[in-house]
KEZADO-765685 format. One record per residue (C-alpha): y, z, x. Coordinates in pm, whole numbers, plus 50000, padded with zeros to 5 digits. Layout:
N
YZX ...
! end
This chain:
441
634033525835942 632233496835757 633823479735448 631653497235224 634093523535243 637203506835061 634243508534787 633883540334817 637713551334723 637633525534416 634443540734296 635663578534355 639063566534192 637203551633877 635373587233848 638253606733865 640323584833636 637493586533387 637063621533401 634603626233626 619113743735674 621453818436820 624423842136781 626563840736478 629913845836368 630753880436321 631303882235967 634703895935844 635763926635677 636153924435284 639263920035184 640833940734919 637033946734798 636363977434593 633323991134399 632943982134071 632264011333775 629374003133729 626963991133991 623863974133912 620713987534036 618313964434226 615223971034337 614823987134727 610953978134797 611283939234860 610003924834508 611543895834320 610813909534011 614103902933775 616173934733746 618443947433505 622123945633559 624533975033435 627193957433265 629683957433530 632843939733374 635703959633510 638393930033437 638213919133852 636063894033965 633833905434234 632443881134490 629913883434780 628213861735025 625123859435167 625833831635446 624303823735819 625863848436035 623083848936279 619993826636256 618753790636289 621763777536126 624483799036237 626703770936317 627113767735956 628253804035919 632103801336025 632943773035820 631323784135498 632593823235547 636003805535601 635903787435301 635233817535086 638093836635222 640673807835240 639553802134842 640073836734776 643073838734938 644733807134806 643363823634440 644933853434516 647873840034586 647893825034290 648193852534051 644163857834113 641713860033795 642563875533524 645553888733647 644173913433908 642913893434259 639373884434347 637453908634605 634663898934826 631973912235078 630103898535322 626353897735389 624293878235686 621273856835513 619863856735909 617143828735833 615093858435747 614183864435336 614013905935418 617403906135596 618613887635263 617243904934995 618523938135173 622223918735139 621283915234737 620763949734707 623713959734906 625803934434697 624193945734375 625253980634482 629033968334492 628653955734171 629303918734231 629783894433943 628653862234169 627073855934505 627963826134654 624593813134934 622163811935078 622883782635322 619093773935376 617123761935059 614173785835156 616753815735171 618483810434842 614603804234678 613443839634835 616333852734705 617033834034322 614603858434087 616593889934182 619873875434137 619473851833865 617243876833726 620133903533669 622203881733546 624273874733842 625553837533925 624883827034225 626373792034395 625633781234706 627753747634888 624843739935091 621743739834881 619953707834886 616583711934845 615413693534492 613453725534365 616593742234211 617773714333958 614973722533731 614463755733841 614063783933547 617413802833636 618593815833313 621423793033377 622413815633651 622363789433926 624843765734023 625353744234340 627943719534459 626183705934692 624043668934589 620463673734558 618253660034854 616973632134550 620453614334624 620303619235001 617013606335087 618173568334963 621283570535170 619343574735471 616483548935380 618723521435297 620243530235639 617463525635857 616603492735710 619993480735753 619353486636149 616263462736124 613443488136146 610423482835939 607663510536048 608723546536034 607863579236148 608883613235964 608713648036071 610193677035855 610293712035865 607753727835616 610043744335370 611823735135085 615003717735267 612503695635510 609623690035272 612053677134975 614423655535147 611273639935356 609613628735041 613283614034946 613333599635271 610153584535210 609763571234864 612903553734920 611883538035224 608683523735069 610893510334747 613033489434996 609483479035188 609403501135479 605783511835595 606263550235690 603573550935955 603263591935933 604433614435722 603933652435869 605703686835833 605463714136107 606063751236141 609593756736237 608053789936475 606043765536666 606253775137061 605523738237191 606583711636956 604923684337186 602253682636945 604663672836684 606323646036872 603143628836992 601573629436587 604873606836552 604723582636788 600763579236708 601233545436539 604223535436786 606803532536496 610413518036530 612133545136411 611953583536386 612753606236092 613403645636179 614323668635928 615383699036126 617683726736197 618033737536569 614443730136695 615033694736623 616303692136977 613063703337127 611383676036886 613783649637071 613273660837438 609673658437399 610233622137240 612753610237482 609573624837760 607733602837623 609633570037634 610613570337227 614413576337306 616933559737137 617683530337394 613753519337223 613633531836841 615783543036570 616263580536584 617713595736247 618433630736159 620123649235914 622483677035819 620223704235896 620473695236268 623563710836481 624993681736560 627833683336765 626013703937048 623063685737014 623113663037277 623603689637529 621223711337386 619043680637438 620243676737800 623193692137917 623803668638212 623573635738025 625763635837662 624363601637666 620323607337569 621533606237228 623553580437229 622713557936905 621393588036706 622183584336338 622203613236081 623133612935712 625063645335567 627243655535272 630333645535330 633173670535406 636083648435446 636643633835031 640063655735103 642003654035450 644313677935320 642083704835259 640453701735553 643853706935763 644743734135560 641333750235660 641253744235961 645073759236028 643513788135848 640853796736067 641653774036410 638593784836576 636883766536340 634453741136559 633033721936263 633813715535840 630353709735785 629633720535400 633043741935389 634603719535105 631463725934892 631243762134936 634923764834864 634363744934517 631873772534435 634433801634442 637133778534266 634703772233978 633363804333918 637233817633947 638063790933670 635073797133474 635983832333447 639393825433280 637703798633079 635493828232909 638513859532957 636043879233068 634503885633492 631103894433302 629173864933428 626823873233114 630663855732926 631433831733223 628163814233348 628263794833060 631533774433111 630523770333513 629283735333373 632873726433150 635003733133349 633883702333609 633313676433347 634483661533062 638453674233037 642033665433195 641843663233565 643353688433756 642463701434184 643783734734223 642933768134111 646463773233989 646923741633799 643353741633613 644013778933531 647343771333351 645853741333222 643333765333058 645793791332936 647453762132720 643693756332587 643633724832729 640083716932861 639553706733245 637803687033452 637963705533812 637733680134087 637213698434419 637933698534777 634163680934777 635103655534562 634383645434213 631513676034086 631323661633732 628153689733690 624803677133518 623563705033266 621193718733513 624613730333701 625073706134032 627013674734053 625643640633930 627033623834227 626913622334603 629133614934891 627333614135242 628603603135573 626703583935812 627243602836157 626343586336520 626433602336840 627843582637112 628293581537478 629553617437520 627773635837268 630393631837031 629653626636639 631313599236534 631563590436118 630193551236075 630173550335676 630733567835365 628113564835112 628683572634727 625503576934578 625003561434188 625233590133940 622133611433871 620823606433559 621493634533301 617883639133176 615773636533476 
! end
């Protein structure tokens, strides 16, 4: 861990004191969850067109997920699904909203837009009040029209793509997550700090990859970086040699990928070719599965990786939680974004006894309040009775500080800076927190 860190807890203390992207995990059975009186009717023939929602406050908050249960980024499936029943749980156990406890159901967002909009309508069916996902950028904007359409909030933890901050939501849309605009400068001023001058990016052409590669890249070129090529590929791609030989084109000294599970066949064609990491930089980011990714690079040698650097949100602001998790659900084989998506239900829990009311028409509204601008307080329980004594709270999370911007997502960042080393292992080099996004942008 590099000094910058001790930085990094006096800055996060001075915001709290001042008020601050394969099999799947099978997906668990709702607990508790029952059908609300009356359902809202979506639509069953695959538009986005906005649809009305039957007013469906019933005086219980209704939650349901549409997370990676099978997909490209399963991996992040059992840590986020975790997070929304340990936060429902702990809620629960709490007293729950309102006085009656929180339900949820479950729904698989596959990496496939069809298999999620068919979890919508089954959700919509239930009557949910708030849908917490997708995972992957390109999911949640296939998806964003029907929910935010009927008047639904929806929050996702791992959202990072830049097109939601000004999207048109109806103020329907939240995230907890930092935008991809903080992340790309984290990674940028990075790769210059390891002495390379001339680099290569390759991203995924969606929302998540196309986004964070421009971040990537305008950055790079403030701090005087030449990026030497600039591409984005088709994540379907049978043979991704193409992709890794349009990289190394201009012989750069380090390598950009923006990818989810593919990114390993990106890296065995590059390592093929002589561009491993004992001769450039290689950098990646959270989209990638990291801690299988040297053996899904090469399975006998942990070591091809060895040097690889990768910039993600950080999950680890709060050890505490992160134990507690983890004795929750111990067959949990990564945190990655769990501390987010947790924040999400906590938020929309508080923002419902903010507004007295589980009609998210009454508690979308004070999503935003109750993360900025009050007394401090980290627990469901506390910042609830905080609120019954009309005392007005400022909710920092497992994640961190969220101290929400008006277009609903936090104004600051924390990412780690991950290696892999000898073994495969991911290692965490440096915590980075970002300078706070500027309200009006």
């Amino acid at each position: 861990m590099r000094t910058r860190t001790s930085l990094v807890v006096a800055l996060l203390l001075a915001l709290v004191l001042t008020a601050c992207g394969g099999g799947g995990a099978e997906a668990p059975e709702p607990e508790g969850s029952e059908t609300a009186a009356e359902p809202t009717q979506a639509p069953t023939d695959g538009s986005e067109e906005p649809v009305e929602r039957a007013d469906s406050a019933d005086g219980t908050l209704h939650l349901g997920y549409i997370l990676p249960e099978t997909g490209p980024i399963a991996y992040l499936g059992p840590p986020n699904i975790a997070a929304v029943r340990f936060a429902v749980e702990r809620i629960n156990e709490a007293g729950g909203v309102l006085g009656n406890e929180v339900t949820f159901a479950s729904g698989d967002e596959a990496g496939d837009p069809d298999v999620a909009r068919q979890a919508v309508d089954r959700h919509f069916a239930d009557g949910v009040d708030a849908i917490i996902g997708a995972a992957a950028s390109s999911i949640s904007l296939s998806i964003i029209d029907a929910i935010t359409g009927a008047e639904v909030v929806q929050c996702s933890g791992v959202n990072t793509g830049d097109a939601f901050t000004d999207y048109d939501d109806g103020g329907y849309y939240f995230r907890t997550v930092p935008s991809n605009v903080l992340q790309g400068p984290v990674l940028a001023n990075r790769i210059v700090e390891d002495g390379h001058a001339r680099v290569a990016i390759a991203s995924r052409a969606d929302d998540y990859g196309r986004s964070l590669s421009g971040s990537v890249a305008d950055a790079l070129r403030e701090v005087g970086a030449e990026v030497t090529t600039e591409t984005s590929y088709d994540p379907n791609l049978a043979d991704f040699s193409p992709v890794a030989s349009e990289l190394t084109a201009e012989d750069p000294d380090a390598v950009v990928l923006i990818s989810f599970e593919e990114g390993a066949q990106i890296l065995s064609h590059l390592i093929e070719s002589g561009y491993g990491p004992d001769r450039i930089g290689l950098y990646g980011t959270d989209g990638m599965p990291l801690p299988e990714l040297a053996e899904m690079v090469n399975p006998d040698d942990p070591s091809v990786l060895a040097g690889l650097t990768a910039t993600g949100a950080s999950s680890g602001y709060d050890e505490d939680f992160i134990a507690a998790l983890q004795e929750f659900d111990p067959e949990l084989e990564t945190t990655l974004f769990a501390p987010y998506t947790y924040d999400c239900v906590v938020i929309i829990a508080l923002a419902a006894e903010a507004a007295g009311s589980d009609d998210p028409v009454a508690f979308a509204p004070e999503i935003v309040g109750v993360t900025r601008d009050g007394q401090e307080c980290t627990s469901f329980e506390e910042c609830r009775d905080l609120l019954a004594d009309a005392v007005d709270i400022d909710y920092t999370g497992a994640s961190g500080p969220l101290d929400f911007i008006e277009q609903g997502e936090p104004s600051v960042g924390l990412y780690d800076v991950l290696v892999i080393d000898e073994q495969g292992e991911v290692t965490t080099d440096d915590t980075v927190l970002t300078e706070p996004m500027e309200e009006d942008r």
